[in-house]
N, C-alpha and C positions, 0 to 999 in steps of 0.2 A: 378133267382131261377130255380133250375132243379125240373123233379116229378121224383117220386122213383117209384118202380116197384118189389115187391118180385112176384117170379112167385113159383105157390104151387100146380100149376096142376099134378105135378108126382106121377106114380104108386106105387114109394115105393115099388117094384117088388124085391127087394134086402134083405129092412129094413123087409119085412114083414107084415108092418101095415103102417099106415100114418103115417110115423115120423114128418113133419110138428107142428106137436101133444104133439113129445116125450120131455119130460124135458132134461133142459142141466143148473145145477149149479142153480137151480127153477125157471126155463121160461121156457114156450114150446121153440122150433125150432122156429117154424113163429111168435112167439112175441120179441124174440131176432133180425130177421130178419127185421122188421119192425121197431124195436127201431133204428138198425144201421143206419139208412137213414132217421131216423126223424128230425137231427138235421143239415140238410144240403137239405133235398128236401123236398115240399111241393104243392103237396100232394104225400104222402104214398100211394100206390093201392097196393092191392092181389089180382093176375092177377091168377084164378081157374076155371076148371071144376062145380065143385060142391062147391056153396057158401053158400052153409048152414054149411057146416062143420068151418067155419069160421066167422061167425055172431058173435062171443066173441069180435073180435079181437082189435076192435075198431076203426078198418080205413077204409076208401074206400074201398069196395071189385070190382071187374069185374071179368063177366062172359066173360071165353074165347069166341070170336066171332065164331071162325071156331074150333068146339073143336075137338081133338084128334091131334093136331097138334106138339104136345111135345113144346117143348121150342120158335121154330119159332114162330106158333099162340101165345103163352104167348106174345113175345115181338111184335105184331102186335097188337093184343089189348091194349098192356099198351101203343104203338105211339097212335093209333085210338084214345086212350082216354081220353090221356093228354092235357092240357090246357099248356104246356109246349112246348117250340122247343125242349129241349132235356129231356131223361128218363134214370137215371141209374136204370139199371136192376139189382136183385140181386138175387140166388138160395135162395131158404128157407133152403136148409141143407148146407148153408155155414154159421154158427153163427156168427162169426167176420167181422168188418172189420174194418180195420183200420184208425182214421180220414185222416191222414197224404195220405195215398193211394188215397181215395176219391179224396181230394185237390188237390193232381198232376194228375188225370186223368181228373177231369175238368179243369186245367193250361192249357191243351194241345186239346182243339176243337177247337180251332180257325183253317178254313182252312179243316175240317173235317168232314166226317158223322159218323165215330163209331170211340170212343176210346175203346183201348181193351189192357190188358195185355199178356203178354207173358212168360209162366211157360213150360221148358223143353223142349222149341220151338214150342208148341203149344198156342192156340190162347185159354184165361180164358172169352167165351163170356156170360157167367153167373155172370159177377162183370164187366162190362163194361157201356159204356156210349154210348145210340143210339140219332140220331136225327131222326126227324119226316121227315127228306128226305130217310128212308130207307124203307120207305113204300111200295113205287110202287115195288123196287126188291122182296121186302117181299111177297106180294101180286101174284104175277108173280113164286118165289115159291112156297107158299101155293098151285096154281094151276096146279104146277106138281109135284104130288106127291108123285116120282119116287127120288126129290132130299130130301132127309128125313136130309141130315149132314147140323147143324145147322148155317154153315158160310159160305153156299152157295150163298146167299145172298152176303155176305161180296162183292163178286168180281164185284158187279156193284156199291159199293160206297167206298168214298176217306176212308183207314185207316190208322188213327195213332196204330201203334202198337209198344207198348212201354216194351223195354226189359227187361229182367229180372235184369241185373244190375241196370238199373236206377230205378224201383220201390221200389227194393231191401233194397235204400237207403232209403225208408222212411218205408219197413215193414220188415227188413233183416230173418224176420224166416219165411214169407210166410203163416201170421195165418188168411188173409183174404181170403184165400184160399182153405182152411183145409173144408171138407166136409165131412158129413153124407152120407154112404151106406147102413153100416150095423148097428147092435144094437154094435158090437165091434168096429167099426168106434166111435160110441158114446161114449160107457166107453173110448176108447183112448182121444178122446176129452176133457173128464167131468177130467178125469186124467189130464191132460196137463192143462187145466184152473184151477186146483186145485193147481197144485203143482208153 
């Protein structure tokens, strides 16, 4: 069994409020997040700054260890914390994912410390899969805090990164993907699952 990991620390500097919060099709953002990885990881964590904003939620919450860290410290707390070797991490304003996506990115740890997708030739490490040996790099940049890009990390352990054609085949429109910026990111969304 893997643990999951929504990380819900973000400023929402874009959205304007905590989208985490916002409905989408009548779920918040972070209850749809949390559902998508219920049924494949156990335990569920909300990996947050401020956890009182999420006491509803129903799942494990964690308080980021080193906060202000953006996404790094998220996925350093949810390794710290897990009772798992491995943790899929997942955005709170990514609503979807796909089961079939999930399954192939866990097919491929064997031999591994991060599986990660690849959208547009960049690296999607906010729907990826960490193990608890990315610790010490993690850790190491936590403590320079000069490397702020989130896959700085990456270069001191093994990646599988898996491309766009091959994912493709189990998600072809890329809806595990799709993300909350703005409040028009969301209607585009809430549109797109409607229709």
């Amino acid at each position: 069994m893997t643990a999951g990991a929504v990380l819900a620390g973000g400023k929402s500097i874009r959205f304007g409020k905590n989208k985490a919060l916002q409905p989408l099709g009548g779920k918040r953002l972070i209850d749809r997040a949390v559902e998508s990885l219920q049924s494949f990881c156990d335990p569920v964590m909300v990996i947050a700054n401020d956890l009182e904003t999420y006491i509803g939620v129903g799942t494990c919450l964690v308080r980021d260890i080193v906060p202000r860290q953006g996404p790094v410290g998220g996925i350093y707390s949810a390794l710290l914390f897990s009772s798992r070797e491995w943790v899929f991490v997942k955005a709170t304003d990514m609503p979807f994912l796909v089961p079939e996506l999930a399954s192939l990115l866990l097919s491929l740890r064997e031999g591994f410390d991060i599986v990660v997708p690849v959208l547009g030739g960049y690296y999607e490490p906010l729907c990826a899969l960490y193990s608890r040996r990315c610790i010490p790099p993690l850790v190491r940049q936590i403590e320079q805090p000069e490397e702020r890009q989130i896959i700085t990390f990456y270069k001191k352990n093994r990646v599988c990164a898996v491309d766009e054609a091959r994912w493709r085949q189990v998600d072809p429109e890329g809806l595990s993907f799709k993300n909350v910026n703005t409040p028009s990111d969301l209607a585009a969304i809430d549109g797109f699952e409607r229709s």
